[in-house]
C-alpha positions in Angstrom: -16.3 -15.2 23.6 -13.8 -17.1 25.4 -12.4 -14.2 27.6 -16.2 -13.9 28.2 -17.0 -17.7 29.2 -14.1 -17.6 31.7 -14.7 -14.2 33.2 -18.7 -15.4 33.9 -16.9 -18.9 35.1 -18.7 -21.0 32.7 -17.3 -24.1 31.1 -16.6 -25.1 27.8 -15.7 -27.4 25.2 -11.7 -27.2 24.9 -9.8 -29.6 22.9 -8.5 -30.3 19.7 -10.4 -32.2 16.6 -7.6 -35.2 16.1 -5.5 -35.9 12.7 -7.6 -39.4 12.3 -11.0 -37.6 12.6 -10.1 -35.5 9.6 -8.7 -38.6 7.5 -11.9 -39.9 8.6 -14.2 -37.0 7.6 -12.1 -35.6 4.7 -11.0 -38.9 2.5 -13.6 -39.5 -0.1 -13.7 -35.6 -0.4 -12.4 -33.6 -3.7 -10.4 -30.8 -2.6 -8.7 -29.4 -5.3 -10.7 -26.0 -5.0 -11.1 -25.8 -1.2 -9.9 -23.0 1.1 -9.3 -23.7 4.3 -9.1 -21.6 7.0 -7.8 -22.8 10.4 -9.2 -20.2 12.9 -9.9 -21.5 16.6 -12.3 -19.1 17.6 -12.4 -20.3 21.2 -8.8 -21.0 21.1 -5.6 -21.0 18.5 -5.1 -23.7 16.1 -1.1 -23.2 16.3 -2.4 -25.5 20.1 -3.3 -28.6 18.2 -0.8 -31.4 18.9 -1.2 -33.0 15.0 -1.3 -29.8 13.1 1.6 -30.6 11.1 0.1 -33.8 10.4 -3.3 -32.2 9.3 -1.7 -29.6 7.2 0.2 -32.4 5.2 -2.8 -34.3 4.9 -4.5 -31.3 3.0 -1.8 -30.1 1.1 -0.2 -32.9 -0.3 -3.0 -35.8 0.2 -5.6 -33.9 -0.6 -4.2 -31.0 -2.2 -6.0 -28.0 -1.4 -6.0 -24.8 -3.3 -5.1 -22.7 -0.2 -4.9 -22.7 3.8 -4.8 -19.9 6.1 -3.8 -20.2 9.6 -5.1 -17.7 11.7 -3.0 -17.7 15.0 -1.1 -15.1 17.9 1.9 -17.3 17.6 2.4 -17.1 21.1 3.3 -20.7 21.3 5.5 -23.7 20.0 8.7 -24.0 19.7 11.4 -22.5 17.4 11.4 -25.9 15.6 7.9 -25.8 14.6 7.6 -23.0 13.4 10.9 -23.6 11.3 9.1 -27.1 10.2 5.9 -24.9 9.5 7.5 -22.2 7.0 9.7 -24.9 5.3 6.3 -26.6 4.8 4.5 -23.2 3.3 7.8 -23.0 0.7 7.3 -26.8 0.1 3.8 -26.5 -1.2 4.3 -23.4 -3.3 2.9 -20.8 -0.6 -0.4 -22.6 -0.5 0.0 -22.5 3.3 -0.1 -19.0 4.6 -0.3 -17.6 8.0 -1.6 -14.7 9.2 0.0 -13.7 12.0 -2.4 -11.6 14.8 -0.3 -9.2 16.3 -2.1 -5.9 17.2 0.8 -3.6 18.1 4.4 -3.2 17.5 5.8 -2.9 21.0 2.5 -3.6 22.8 -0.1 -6.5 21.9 -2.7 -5.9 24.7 -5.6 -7.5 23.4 -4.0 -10.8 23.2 -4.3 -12.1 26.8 -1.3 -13.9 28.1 1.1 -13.9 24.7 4.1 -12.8 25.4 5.3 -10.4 22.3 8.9 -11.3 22.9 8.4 -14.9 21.9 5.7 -14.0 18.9 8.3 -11.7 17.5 10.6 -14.9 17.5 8.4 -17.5 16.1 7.7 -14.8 13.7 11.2 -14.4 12.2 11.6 -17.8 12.5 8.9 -18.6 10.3 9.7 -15.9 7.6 13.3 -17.3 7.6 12.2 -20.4 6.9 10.3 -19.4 3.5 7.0 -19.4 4.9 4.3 -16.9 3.3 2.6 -14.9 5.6 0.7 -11.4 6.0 0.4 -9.6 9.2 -2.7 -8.8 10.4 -3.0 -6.0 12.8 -6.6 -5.3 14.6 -7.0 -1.4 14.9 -7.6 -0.3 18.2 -7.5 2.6 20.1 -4.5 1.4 22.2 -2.3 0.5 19.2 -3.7 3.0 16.4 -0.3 5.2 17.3 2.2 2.1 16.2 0.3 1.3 12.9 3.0 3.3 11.1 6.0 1.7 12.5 4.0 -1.8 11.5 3.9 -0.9 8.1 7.6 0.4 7.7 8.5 -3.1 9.7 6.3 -5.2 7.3 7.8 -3.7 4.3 11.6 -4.0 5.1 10.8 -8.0 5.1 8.5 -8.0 2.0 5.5 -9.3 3.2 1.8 -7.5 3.6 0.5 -5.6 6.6 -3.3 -5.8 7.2 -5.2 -3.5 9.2 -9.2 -5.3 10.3 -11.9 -3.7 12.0 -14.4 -5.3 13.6 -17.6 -3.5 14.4 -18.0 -5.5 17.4 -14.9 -3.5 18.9 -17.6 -0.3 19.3 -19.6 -1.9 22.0 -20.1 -0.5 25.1 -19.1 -3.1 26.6 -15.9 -3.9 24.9 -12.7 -4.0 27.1 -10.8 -2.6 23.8 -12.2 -0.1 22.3 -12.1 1.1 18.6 -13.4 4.5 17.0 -12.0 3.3 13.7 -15.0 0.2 14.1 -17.6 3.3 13.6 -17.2 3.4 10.4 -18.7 -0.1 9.9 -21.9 1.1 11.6 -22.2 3.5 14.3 -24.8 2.0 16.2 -23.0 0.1 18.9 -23.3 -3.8 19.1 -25.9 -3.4 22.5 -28.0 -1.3 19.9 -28.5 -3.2 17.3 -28.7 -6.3 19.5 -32.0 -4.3 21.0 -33.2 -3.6 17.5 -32.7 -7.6 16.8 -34.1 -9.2 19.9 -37.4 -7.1 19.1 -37.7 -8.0 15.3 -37.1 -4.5 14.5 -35.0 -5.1 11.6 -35.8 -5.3 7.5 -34.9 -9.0 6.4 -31.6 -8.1 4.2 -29.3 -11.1 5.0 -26.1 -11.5 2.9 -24.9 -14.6 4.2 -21.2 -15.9 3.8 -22.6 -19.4 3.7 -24.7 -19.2 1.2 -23.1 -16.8 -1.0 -19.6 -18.1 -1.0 -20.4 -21.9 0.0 -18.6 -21.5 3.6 -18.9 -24.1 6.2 -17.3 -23.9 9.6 -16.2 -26.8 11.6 -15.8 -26.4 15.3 -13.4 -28.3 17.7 -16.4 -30.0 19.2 -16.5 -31.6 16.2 -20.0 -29.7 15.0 -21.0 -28.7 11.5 -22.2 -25.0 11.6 -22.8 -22.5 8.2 -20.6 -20.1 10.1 -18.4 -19.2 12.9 -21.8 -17.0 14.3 -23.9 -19.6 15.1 -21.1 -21.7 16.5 -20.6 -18.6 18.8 -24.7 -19.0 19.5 -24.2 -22.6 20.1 -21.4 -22.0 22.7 -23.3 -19.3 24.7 -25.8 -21.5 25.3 -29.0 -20.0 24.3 -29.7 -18.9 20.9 -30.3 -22.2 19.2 -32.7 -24.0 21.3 -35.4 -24.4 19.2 -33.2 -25.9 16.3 -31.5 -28.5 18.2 -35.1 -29.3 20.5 -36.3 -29.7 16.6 -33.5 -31.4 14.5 -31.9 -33.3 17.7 -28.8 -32.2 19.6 -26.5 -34.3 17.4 -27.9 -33.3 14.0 -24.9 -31.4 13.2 -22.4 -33.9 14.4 -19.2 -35.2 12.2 -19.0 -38.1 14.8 -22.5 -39.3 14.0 -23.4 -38.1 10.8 -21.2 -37.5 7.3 -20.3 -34.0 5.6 -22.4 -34.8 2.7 -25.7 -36.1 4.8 -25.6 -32.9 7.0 -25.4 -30.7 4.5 -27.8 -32.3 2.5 -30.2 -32.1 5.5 -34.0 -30.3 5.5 -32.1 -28.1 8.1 -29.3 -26.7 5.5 -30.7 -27.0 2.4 -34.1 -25.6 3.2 -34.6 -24.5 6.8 -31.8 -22.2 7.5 -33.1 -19.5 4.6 -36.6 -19.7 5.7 -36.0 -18.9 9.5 -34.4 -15.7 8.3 -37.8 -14.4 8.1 -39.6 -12.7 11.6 -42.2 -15.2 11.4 -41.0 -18.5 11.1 -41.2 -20.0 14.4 -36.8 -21.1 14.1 -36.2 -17.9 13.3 -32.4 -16.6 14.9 -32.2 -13.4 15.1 -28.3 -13.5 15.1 -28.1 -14.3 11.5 -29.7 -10.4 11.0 -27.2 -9.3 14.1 -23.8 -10.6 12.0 -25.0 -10.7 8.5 -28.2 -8.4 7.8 -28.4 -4.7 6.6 -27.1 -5.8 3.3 -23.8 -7.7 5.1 -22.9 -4.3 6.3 -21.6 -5.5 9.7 -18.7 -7.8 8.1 -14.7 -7.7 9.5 -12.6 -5.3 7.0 -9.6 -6.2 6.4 -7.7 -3.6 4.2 -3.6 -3.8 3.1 -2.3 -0.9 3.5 
């Protein structure tokens, strides 16, 4: 979405949600089951100036169960990411990164990272006792130099992760992936068709409701997913929810966790404009999460 947004020269939201918005937000919450997962979606969390204040906050103020940091490691300096693995040891490998790195000697898909410096921050990291996996998106391009990642993950111990994500068979798609086929062959313009005209059975499995997922965007919005933060962002797929619960309804800067998600909108609405006929209905709950959840990222060790 982001390469997207700057290619069409649209603008955006981009900055970072701040250490005392989450001591705000977060405080009065119990935590001791929570998983986090730090993901920026339109940018890399690894970016955010108090990160290592956050990540203390959670693990040893709030004490979290787990935390995965989902980052290209393209940036920061050596001292970080020392600081960053000494803190994974430090709070017994509840803080783990998965590092994004889709090729052993070329890492195309990741748009100005230089690999040198990754491999760096990598090693760095791993010296420092920090737990980690390595996740490796399979595409075309790099599909030759998955073999070489797992003989590299395995001489330092830690676990390589191939993920395919159906969205990598569009047409469309700068990178291409075969592999994504076997998710669902249609491509993502197809079944976008097949959505935009209701032609679909209702067969949602949604993570949000199955597995109690909320997702928390950097412009400080409370979504059920990272999908309908990508609808929010395009511009044009939730219109009729925000022209009927307010622009703000989701807002962490106006309204509590506990009141938004205790709102007509989550605990009632959201299910019910899965169906064709219900005039909120989005259609991109069906595009990422219908035919039975069929459509979901794999991620498989290997």
């Amino acid at each position: 979405m982001r390469t997207m947004l700057d290619n069409e020269g649209r603008d955006y939201y981009k900055g970072n949600i701040s250490y005392d918005e989450i001591v705000d937000w977060f405080s009065d919450e119990d935590m001791s089951e929570t998983k986090l997962k730090l993901c920026g979606v339109l940018g890399d969390p690894i970016a955010n100036p108090d990160l290592e204040d956050i990540l203390h906050f959670f693990l040893f103020d709030k004490k979290v169960k787990y935390i995965e940091i989902s980052t290209n490691g393209g940036i920061r300096t050596s001292k970080f990411w020392q600081n960053l693995g000494e803190m994974s040891a430090m709070s017994d490998k509840r803080l783990e990164v998965h590092w994004s790195i889709d090729g052993v000697t070329k890492n195309d898909y990741r748009e100005n990272v230089s690999l040198e410096k990754v491999w760096g921050n990598f090693h760095t990291y791993i010296r420092a006792g920090g737990q980690c996996i390595w996740q490796y998106i399979e595409f075309d391009y790099n599909k030759d130099e998955i073999s070489i990642a797992k003989q590299i993950a395995e001489s330092l111990g830690i676990k390589l992760y191939i993920r395919r994500s159906w969205r990598n068979n569009a047409d469309a798609a700068v990178f291409k992936s075969e592999a994504a086929k076997s998710i669902d062959e249609r491509t993502h313009e197809e079944v976008s068709e097949l959505t935009m005209k209701g032609d679909y059975e209702v067969d949602i499995v949604c993570r949000h409701k199955k597995q109690n997922e909320y997702f928390i965007s950097a412009n400080r919005k409370l979504w059920p997913c990272c999908h309908l933060q990508d609808e929010y962002v395009k511009g044009d797929g939730l219109d009729k929810i925000l022209n009927n619960y307010g622009e703000d309804f989701n807002n962490l800067t106006s309204h509590s966790i506990s009141s938004i998600i205790e709102s007509e909108w989550y605990q009632n609405a959201l299910e019910r404009s899965w169906d064709k006929t219900d005039p909120l209905h989005l259609p991109r709950c069906h595009l990422a999460c219908g035919d039975g959840g069929k459509r979901a990222v794999v991620k498989k060790e290997i």
